[in-house]
C-alpha positions in Angstrom: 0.0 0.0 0.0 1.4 3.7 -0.9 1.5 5.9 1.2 -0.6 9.0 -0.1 1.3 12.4 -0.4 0.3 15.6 1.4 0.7 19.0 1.4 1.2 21.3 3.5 -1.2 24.4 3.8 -0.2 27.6 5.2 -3.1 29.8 6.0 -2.2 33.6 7.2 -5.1 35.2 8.5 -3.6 38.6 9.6 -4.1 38.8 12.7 -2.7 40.7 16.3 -4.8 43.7 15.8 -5.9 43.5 19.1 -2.8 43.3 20.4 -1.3 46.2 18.8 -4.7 48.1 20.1 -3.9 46.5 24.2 -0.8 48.0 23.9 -1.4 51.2 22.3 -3.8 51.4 25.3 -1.7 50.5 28.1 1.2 53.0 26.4 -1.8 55.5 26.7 -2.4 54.5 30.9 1.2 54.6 31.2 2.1 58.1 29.7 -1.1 59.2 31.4 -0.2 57.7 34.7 3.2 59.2 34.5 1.9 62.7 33.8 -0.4 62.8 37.1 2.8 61.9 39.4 5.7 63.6 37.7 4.8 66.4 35.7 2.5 68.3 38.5 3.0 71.7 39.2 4.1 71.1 43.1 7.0 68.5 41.9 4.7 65.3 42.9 2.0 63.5 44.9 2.8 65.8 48.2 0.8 68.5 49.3 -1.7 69.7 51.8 -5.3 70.1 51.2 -7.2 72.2 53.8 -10.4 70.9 54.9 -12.8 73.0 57.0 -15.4 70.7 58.9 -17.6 72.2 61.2 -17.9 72.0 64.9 -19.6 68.6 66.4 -21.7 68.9 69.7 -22.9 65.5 71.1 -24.7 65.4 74.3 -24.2 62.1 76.0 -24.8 61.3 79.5 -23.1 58.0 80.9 -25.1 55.5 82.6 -22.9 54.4 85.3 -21.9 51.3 83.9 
């Protein structure tokens, strides 16, 4: 018995479009992650930030226990 010949088929489909877009994305996150902590106008992520909260009155009376 013969053994029947074969060929073999390449098929290119194209492809890794959506990896060029994840990465084009995370580039994006990156640069834009970079910008928030480096490029501030105060030099970085320290500061103060002033916070008026008004005045609390609680009237409790204890219970003796």
């Amino acid at each position: 018995m013969a053994i029947p010949e074969r060929e073999t088929v390449i098929v290119e489909r194209g492809g890794g479009g959506a990896a060029v877009i994840l990465a084009v994305v995370v580039i994006l996150a990156a640069i834009g992650i970079g910008y928030i902590f480096l490029a501030n106008n105060n030099g970085g992520a320290s500061g103060t930030l002033d916070v008026d909260v008004p005045a609390v009155s609680v009237d409790v009376v204890p219970d003796g226990q």
